[in-house]
C-alpha positions in Angstrom: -44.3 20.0 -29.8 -42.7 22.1 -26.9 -43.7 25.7 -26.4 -41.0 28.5 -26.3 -39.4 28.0 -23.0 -38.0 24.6 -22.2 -36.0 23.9 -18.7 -32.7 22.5 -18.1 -31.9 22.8 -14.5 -35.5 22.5 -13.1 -34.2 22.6 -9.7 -32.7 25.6 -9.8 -35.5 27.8 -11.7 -37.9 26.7 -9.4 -35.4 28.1 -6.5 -34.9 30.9 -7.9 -38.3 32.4 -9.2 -42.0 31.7 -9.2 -42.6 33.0 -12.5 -41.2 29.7 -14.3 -44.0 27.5 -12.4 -47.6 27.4 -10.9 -48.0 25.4 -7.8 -48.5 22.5 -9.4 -45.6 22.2 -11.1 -46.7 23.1 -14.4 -44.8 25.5 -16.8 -45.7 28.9 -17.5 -46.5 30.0 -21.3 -47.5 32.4 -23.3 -51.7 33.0 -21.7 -49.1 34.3 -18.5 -46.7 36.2 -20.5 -47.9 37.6 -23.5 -45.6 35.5 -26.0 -46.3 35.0 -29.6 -49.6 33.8 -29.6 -51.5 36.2 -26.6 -52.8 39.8 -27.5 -51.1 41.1 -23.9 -47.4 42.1 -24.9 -44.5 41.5 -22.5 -42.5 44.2 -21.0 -38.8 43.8 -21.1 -38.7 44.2 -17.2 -38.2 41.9 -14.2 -41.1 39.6 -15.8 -39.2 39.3 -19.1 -35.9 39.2 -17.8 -36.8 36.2 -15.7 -38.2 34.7 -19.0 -35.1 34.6 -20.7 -34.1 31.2 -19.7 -30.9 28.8 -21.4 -31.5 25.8 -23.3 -30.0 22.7 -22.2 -26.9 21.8 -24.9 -27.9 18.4 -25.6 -29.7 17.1 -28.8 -33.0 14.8 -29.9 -31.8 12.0 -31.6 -33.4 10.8 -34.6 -34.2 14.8 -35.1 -33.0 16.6 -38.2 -33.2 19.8 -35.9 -31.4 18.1 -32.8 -33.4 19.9 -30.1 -33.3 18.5 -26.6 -34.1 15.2 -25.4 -34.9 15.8 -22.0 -38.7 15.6 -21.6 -39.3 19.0 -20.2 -42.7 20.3 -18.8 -44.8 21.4 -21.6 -45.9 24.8 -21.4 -49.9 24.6 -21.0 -50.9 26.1 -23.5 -48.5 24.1 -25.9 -49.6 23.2 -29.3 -50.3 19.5 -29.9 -47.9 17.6 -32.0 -48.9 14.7 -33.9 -45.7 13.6 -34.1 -44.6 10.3 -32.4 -42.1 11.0 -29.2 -38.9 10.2 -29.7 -37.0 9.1 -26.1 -34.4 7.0 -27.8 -30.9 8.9 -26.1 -29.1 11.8 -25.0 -25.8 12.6 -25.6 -23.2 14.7 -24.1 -19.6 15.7 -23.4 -17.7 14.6 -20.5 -14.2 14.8 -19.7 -11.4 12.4 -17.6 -10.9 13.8 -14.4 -9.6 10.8 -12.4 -8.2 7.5 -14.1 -11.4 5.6 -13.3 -13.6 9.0 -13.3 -15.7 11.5 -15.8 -17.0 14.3 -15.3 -20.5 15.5 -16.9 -23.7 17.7 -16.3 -25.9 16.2 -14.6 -28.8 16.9 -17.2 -26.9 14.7 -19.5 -27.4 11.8 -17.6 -30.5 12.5 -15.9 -32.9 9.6 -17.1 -30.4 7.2 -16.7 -27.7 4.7 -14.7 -25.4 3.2 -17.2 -24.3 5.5 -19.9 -21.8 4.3 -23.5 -18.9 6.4 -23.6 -17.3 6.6 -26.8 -13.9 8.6 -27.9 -12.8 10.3 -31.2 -11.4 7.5 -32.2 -14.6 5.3 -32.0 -14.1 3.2 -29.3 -16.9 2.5 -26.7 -16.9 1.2 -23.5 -19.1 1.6 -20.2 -19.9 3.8 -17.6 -22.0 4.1 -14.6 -23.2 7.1 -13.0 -22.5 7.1 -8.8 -22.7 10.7 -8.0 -24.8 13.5 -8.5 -25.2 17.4 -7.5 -28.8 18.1 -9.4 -28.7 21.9 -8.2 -25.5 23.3 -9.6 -26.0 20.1 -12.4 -23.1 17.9 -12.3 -22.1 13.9 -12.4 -19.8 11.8 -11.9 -19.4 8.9 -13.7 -17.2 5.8 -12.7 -15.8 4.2 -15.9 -15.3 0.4 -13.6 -12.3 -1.7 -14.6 -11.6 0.7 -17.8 -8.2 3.1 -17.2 -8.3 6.6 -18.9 -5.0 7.3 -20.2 -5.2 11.2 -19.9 -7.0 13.5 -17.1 -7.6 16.8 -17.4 -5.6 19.7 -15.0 -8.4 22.4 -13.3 -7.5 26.3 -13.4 -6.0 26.9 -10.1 -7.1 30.7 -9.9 -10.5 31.9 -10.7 -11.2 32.7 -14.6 -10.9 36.5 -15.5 -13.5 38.2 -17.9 -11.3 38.5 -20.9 -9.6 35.2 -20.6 -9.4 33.0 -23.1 -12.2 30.2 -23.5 -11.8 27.2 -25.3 -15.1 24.9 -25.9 -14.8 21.3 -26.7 -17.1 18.3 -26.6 -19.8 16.0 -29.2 -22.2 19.1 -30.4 -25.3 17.1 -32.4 -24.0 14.3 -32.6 -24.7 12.2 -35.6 -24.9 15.3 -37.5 -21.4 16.9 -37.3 -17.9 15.0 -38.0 -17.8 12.5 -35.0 -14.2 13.7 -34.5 -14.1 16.7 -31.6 -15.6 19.7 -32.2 -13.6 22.7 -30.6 -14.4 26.6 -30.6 -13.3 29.4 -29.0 -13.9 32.8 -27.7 -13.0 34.7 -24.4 -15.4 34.3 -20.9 -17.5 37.4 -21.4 -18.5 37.6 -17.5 -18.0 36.0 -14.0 -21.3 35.7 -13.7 -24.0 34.0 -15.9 -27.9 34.5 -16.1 -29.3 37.1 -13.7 -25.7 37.2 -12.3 -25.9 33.4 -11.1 -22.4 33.7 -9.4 -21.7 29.9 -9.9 -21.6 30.5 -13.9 -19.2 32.0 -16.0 -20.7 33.6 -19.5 -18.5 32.5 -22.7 -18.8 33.7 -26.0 -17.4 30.5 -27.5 -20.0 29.0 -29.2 -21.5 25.5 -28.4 -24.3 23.6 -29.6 -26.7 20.7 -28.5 -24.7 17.5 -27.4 -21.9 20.3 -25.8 -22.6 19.8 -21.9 -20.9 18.7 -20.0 -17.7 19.6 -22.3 -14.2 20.8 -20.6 -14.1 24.6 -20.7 -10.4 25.2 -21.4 -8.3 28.0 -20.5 -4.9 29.3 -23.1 -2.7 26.9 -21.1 -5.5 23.7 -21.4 -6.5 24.1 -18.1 -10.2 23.5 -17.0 -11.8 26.7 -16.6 -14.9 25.5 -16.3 -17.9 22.9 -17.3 -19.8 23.8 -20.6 -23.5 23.7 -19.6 -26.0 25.7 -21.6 -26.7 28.8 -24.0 -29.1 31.3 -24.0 -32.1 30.6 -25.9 -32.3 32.9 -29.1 -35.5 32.2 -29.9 -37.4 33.2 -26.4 -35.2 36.2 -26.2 -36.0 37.0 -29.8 -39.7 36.9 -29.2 -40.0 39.1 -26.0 -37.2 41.7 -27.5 -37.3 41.7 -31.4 -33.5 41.2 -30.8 -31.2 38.0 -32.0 -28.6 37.4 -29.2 -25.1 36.8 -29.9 -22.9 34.3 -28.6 -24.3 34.1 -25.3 -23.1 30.6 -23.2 -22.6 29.6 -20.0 -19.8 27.4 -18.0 -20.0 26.1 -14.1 -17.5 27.8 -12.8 -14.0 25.1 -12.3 -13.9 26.3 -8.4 -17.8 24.7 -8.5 -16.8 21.9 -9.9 -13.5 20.9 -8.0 -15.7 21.4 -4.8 -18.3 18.5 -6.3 -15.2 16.5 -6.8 -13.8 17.2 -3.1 -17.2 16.3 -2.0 -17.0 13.2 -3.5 -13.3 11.9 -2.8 -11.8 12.3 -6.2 -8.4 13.3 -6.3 -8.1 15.4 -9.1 -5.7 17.6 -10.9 -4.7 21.3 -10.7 -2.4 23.4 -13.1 0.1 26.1 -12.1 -0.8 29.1 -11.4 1.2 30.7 -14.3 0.2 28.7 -16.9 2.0 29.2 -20.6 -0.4 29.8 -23.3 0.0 27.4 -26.2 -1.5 27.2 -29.8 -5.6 26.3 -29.7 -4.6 23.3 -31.9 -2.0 22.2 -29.0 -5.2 22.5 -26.7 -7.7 20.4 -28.7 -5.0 17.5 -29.7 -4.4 17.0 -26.1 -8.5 17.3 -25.0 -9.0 14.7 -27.2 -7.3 12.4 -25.2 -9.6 13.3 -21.8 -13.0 14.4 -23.5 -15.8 11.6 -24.6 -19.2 11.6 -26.2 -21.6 9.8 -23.4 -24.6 8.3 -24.4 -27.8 7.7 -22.2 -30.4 5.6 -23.5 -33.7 5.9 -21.7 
């Protein structure tokens, strides 16, 4: 089984600390830190903030509990499970942001090429995944001869903390009503995690299978690209303390410079947007928002 701390944007942790790795790549666990488990307790100071990493939204499939399927690198002193590995899938959110073009994380679609895309309605067709940006963790995937109907419109100003924050997407899938799932809250800071500048923190709640989800504004624009949450449990251990409603968005500036990068001519939204209903938000997302699935 995996240890405490699993990794979602590998690339980045290993930028930003050495406390995440040794040199050989391997995680840290709980013989560095003191964790559950180790008779050396961990201070909440620059060692345990570090620790207090975000768990990739995205589920195990053929899991009851719906953790991630990303392989991540097992803590060394992780307990051994008997239990067969499941690599079946991953699944994820991802939203229209061209006629021929979605947008995802990149974690979603990390072990694979050619991803199923499927809408609330139930119907499936393919995609292919032609760009990448691994360190602030988005893709782009190219949906071929199939036309999307709707695209989405980004914020054209930067998100305010305060704002409203609208969180849709495919949350453990095959678990929860296969319809879209949609909740809301307001963007509790312009930064994220250790004040990562290129994340916005939400207090909408989201769930495994929610990355790579549309981040929507009170008007429906795209304030951003749902991409983790803060993992309780970790944070519980070092602190004795359950956090609340702690998630994190890339930023929509991020993200429309990944699409510039890349050629896609997107969509932006006036600057004075009119607020409408959350319902009025949600029936038009699901018009531009998909469940992808990545088989390994």
């Amino acid at each position: 089984m995996l240890g405490a701390f699993e990794y979602c944007d590998d690339g980045r942790m290993w930028e930003r600390s050495d406390y995440f790795y040794d040199g050989d790549g391997v995680a840290l666990g709980e013989a560095q830190f003191g964790v559950p488990g180790s008779a050396v307790p961990t201070p909440l100071g620059s060692i345990g903030a570090m620790l207090i990493d975000w768990v990739c939204t995205r589920p195990r499939a053929s899991r009851p509990t719906a953790a991630d399927t990303r392989q991540s690198p097992e803590p060394s002193t992780a307990i051994a499970s008997s239990e067969p590995e499941f690599r079946e899938r991953t699944t994820g959110s991802a939203f229209a942001v061209s006629p021929s073009d979605l947008l995802t994380n990149a974690h979603v679609v990390e072990s694979c090429e050619e991803v199923t895309i499927r809408n609330s309605d139930g119907t499936t067709f393919a995609g292919r995944i032609w760009a990448r940006d691994t360190r602030n963790d988005l893709a782009l995937i190219s949906t071929g001869t199939t036309t999307l109907s709707s695209v989405v419109r980004f914020r054209s100003t930067r998100a305010r903390t305060g704002d409203v924050a609208v969180a849709v997407g495919f949350p453990l899938s095959g678990l929860l009503a296969a319809d879209l799932n949609v909740s809301s809250g307001i963007v509790s800071a312009t930064a994220g995690l250790l004040n990562d500048t290129s994340r916005l923190q939400i207090s909408a709640e989201v769930q495994p299978g929610n990355s790579g989800g549309p981040l929507l504004d009170s008007s429906g624009a795209v304030a951003g690209v749902v991409v983790s949450k803060l993992d309780a449990i970790a944070f519980a251990q070092l602190t004795g303390d359950i956090p609340q409603n702690i998630n994190f968005a890339i930023k929509s500036e991020i993200a429309q410079l990944f699409l510039e990068s890349q050629g896609v001519d997107f969509r932006t939204a006036p600057a004075s947007g009119v607020a409408v209903a959350v319902s009025d938000i949600v029936e038009a997302a699901r018009a531009y928002t998909f469940l992808v699935e990545c088989p390994y």
